[in-house]
C-alpha positions in Angstrom: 15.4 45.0 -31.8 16.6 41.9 -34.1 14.2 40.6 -36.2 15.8 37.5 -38.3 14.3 35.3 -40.9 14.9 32.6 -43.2 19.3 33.1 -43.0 21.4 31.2 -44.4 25.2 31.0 -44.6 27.5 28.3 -46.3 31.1 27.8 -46.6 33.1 25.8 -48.9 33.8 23.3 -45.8 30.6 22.1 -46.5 28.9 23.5 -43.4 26.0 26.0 -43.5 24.0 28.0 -41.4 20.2 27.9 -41.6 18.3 29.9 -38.8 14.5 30.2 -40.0 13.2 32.3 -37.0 14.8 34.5 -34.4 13.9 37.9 -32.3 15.2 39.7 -29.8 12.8 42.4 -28.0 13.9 45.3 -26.0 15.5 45.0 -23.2 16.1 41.5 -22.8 19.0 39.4 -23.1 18.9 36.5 -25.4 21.3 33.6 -25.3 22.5 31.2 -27.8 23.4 27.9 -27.0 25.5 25.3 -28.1 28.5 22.6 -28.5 32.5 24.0 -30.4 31.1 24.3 -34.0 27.4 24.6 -33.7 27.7 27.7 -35.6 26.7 30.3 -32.5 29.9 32.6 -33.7 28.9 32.9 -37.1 25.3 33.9 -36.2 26.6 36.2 -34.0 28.9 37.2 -36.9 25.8 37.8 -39.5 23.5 39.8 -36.5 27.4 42.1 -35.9 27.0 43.5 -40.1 30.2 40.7 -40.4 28.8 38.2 -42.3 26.6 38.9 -45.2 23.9 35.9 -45.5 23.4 34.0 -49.1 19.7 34.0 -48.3 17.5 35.5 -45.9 16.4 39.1 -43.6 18.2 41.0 -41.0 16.2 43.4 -39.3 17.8 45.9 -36.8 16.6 48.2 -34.7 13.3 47.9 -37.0 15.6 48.7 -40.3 16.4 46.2 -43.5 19.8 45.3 -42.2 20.9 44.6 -46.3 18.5 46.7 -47.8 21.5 49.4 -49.2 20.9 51.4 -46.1 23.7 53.2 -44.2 25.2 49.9 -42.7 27.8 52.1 -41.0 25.1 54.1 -38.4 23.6 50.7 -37.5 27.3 48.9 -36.4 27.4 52.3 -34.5 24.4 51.3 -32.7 26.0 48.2 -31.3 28.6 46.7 -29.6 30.6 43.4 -29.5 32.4 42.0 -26.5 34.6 38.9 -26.9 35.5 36.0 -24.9 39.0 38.5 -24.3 38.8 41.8 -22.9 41.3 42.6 -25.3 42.5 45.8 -23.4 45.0 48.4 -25.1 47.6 49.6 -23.9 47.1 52.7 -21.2 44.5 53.5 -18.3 40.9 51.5 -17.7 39.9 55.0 -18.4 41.9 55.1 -21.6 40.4 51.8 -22.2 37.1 52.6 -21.7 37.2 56.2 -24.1 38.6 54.6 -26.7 34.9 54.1 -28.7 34.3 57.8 -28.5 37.5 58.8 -29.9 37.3 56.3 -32.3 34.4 58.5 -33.1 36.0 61.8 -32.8 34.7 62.6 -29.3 35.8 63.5 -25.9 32.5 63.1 -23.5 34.3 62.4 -19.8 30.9 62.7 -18.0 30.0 59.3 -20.3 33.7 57.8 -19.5 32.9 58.4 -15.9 29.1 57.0 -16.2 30.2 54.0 -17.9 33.0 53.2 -15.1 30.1 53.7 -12.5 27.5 51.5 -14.3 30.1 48.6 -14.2 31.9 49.3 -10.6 35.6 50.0 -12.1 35.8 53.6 -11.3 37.9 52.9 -8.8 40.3 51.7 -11.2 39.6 54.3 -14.0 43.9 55.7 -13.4 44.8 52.0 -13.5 47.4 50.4 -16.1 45.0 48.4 -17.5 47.5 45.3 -18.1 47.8 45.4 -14.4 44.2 44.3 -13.8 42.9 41.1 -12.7 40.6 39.1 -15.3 37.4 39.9 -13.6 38.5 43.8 -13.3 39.5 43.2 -16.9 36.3 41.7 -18.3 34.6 44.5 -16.4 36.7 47.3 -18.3 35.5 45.2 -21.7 32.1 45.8 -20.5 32.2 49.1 -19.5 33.8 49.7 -22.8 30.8 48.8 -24.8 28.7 50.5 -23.3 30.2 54.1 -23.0 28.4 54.7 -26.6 25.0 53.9 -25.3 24.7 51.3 -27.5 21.0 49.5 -28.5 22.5 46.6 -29.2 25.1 44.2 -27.4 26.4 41.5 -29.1 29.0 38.7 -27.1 30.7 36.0 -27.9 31.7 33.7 -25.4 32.2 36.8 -22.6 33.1 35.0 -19.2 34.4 31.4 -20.4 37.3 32.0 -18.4 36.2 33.5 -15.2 36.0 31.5 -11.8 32.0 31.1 -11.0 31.8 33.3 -8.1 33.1 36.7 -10.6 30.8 35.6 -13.4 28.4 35.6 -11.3 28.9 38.6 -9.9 29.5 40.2 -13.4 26.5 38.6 -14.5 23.9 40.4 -12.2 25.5 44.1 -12.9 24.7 43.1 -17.1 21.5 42.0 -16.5 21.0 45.1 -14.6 22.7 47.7 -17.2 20.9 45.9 -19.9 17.3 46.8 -18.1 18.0 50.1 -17.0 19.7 51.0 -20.8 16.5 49.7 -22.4 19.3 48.1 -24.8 19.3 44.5 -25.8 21.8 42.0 -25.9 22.5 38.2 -27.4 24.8 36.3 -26.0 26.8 32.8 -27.4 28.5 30.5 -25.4 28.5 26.6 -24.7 28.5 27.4 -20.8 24.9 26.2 -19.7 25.3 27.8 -16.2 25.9 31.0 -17.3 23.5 31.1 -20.0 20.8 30.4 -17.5 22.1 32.6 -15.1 22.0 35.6 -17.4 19.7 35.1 -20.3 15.7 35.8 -20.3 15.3 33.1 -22.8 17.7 31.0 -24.7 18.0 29.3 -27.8 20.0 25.9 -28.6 22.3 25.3 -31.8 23.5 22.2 -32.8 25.0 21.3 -36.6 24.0 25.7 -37.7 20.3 24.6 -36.5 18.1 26.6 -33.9 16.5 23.7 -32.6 14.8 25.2 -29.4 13.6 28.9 -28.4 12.2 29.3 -25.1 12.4 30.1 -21.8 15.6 28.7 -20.2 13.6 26.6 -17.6 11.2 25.3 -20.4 14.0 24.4 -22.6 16.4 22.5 -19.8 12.8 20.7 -18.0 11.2 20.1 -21.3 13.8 19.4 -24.7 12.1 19.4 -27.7 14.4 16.8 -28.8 16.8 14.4 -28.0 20.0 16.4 -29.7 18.8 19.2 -27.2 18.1 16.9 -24.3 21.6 15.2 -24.7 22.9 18.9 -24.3 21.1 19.9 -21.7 22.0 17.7 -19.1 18.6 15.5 -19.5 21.1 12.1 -18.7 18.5 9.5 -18.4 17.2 9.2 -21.7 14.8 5.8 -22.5 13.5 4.8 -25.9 10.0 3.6 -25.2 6.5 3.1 -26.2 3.2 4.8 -24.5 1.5 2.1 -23.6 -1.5 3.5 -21.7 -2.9 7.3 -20.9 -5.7 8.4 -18.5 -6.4 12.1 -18.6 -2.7 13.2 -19.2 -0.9 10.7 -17.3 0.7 8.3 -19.7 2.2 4.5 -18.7 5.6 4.2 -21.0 7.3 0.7 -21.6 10.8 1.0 -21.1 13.9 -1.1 -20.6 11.4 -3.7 -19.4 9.8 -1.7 -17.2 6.4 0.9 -16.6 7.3 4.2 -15.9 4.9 7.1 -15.2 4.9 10.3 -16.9 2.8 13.6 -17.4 2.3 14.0 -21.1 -0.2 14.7 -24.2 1.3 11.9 -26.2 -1.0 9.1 -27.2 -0.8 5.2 -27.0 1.4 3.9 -29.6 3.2 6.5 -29.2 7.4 5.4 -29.5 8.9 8.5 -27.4 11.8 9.1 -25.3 11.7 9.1 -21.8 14.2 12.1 -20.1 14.4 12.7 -16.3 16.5 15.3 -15.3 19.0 14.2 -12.2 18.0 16.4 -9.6 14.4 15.1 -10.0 15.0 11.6 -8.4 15.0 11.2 -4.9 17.7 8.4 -3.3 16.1 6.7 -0.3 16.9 3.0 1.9 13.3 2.3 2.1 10.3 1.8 -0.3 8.3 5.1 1.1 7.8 6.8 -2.3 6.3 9.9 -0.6 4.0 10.5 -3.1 6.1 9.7 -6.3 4.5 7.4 -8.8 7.4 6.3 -10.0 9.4 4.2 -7.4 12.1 1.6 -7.8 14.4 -1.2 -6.3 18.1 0.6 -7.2 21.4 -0.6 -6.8 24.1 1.9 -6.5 26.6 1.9 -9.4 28.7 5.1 -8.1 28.7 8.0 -6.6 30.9 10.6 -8.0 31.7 14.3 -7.3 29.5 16.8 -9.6 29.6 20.2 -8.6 28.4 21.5 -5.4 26.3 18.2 -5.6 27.3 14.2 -6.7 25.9 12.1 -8.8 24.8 8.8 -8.3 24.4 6.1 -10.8 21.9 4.2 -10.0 20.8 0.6 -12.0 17.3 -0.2 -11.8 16.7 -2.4 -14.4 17.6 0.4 -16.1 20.3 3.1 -15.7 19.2 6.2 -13.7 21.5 8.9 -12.6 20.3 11.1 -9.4 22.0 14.4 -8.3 22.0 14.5 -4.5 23.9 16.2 -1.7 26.7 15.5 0.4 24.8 15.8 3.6 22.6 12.7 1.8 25.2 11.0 1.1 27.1 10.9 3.8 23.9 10.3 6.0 22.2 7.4 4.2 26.4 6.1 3.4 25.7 6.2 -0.3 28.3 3.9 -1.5 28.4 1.2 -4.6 26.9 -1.8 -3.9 24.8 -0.5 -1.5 20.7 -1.4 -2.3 18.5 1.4 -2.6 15.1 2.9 -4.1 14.8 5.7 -6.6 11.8 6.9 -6.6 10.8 10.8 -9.0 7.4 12.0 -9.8 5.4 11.6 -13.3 5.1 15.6 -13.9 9.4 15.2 -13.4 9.2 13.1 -16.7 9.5 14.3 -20.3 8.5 12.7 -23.5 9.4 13.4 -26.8 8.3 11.7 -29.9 10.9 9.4 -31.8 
């Protein structure tokens, strides 16, 4: 459906764009992800017909996107939906015609389809500045797809929406996008909904696509520290691989040996990431397994989420997500000594 290669885009600013590799099949959604300024927009921007590249291929839909074709028939095979709804004055109904008679139609049966596919039809006779944001971002939706659009194209869609109605709106896209047989790419810096939504996922950092992959892959397993940073991957060691036996590698580290699952070799220098939800918090030495295990003393336990986060100082700083009920059963609680303890296959090592 998008078939990308070698783009680049600069600005007199200075910065530039440079995606060498990117596709999108049928039928999947694709997300872009990325700090303010990473350049998702202006990719988005390039694959929307917007932005033409200084170098590079755009396929779309299996066509030369810049090859003097009829431009106009392939923006007519796609739709954009931004971070506002963006709703006109008039009906949800109005609201969600307004693409066909932009195109000199009147097709009710697709108003009405459209409406369904998104669960507003309820609220097709609506004002449509009367509607909540959720309702709103639903009429966006709806919207885009009353052309039957291959293509769907959003920037930053549900930055704004509590978590429970993105969610929510999440599951009916995902669903619309598999039953259309359409596919869509969507840019935001919002981790949670990326993974939520997306069937794989891409990071951008500095106009660079420096990870494709699956979103589990790229959250468990960065490909480098600019992506782990992002990520969430907040224990990040420089170290040195000092030992391996079949794939389980001994890293130096802060003074200490940790144990990790890896193909690196000894001699190695390599980061060491751990993800905080994969160390376990504990009052005695029973690592249940782990191979990694450690003396801790609690730094702080903070609020994160539905979860907190303790900071943990072993020698080294470690950060553990863990859950109230832990917490308030083991009286979690600076000062208090501890053991950390997370297996080797947890661990993550990239190459410095």
């Amino acid at each position: 459906m998008i078939r990308l290669r070698g783009l680049r885009i600069s600005y007199d600013t200075g910065f530039s764009l440079e995606v060498e590799s990117l596709d999108v099949r049928r039928g999947e959604i694709f997300a872009v992800i990325g700090p303010n300024g990473a350049g998702k927009t202006t990719l988005l921007g390039a694959m929307a017909l917007l932005d033409r590249p200084a170098a590079g291929s755009l396929s779309l839909l299996g066509r030369d996107a810049f090859g003097g074709g009829d431009r106009l028939e392939l923006r007519r095979a796609m739709s954009v939906v931004f971070s506002q709804p963006y709703l006109t004055a008039g009906t949800v109904a109005d609201n969600v015609a307004l693409p066909l008679r932009l195109r000199g139609r009147r097709d009710p049966a697709a108003v009405e389809a459209a409406l369904a596919l998104f669960r507003v039809g309820h609220l097709r006779d609506r004002d449509a500045r009367t509607l909540s944001q959720g309702e709103s971002h639903r009429t966006a939706l709806a919207r885009a797809f009353v052309t039957g659009p291959r293509l769907l194209l959003l920037d930053e869609p549900f930055g704004n929406l509590d978590e429970r109605v993105r969610e929510e709106i999440s599951r009916d896209l995902r669903r619309v996008v598999r039953e259309s047989g359409a596919a869509a790419v969507l840019v935001t810096q919002h981790q949670e909904g990326a993974l939520t939504l997306a069937d794989r996922l891409a990071v951008m950092i500095g106009g660079r696509l420096l990870q494709q992959g699956e979103p589990q892959e790229i959250f468990a397993r960065p490909a480098s520290k600019a992506v782990a940073d992002f990520v969430g991957v907040e224990t990040v060691l420089p170290g040195r691989v000092a030992s391996r036996q079949d794939n389980l590698c001994a890293v130096e580290a802060a003074g200490r040996t940790l144990m990790a699952v890896s193909d690196c070799e000894p001699g190695d220098s390599v980061f060491f990431c751990l993800r905080p939800e994969s160390v376990s918090v504990s009052l005695n030495s029973d690592a249940g397994g782990r191979r990694n295990n450690f003396p801790a003393r609690i730094v702080a336990v903070e609020p994160w989420g539905l979860e907190y986060r303790v900071e943990l100082d072993c020698g080294f700083p470690l950060q553990a997500a863990v859950t109230r009920q832990l917490v308030d059963g083991l009286g979690l609680k600076p000062g208090l000594e501890v053991y950390a303890s997370f297996k080797a296959v947890a661990a993550h090592l990239i190459k410095r």
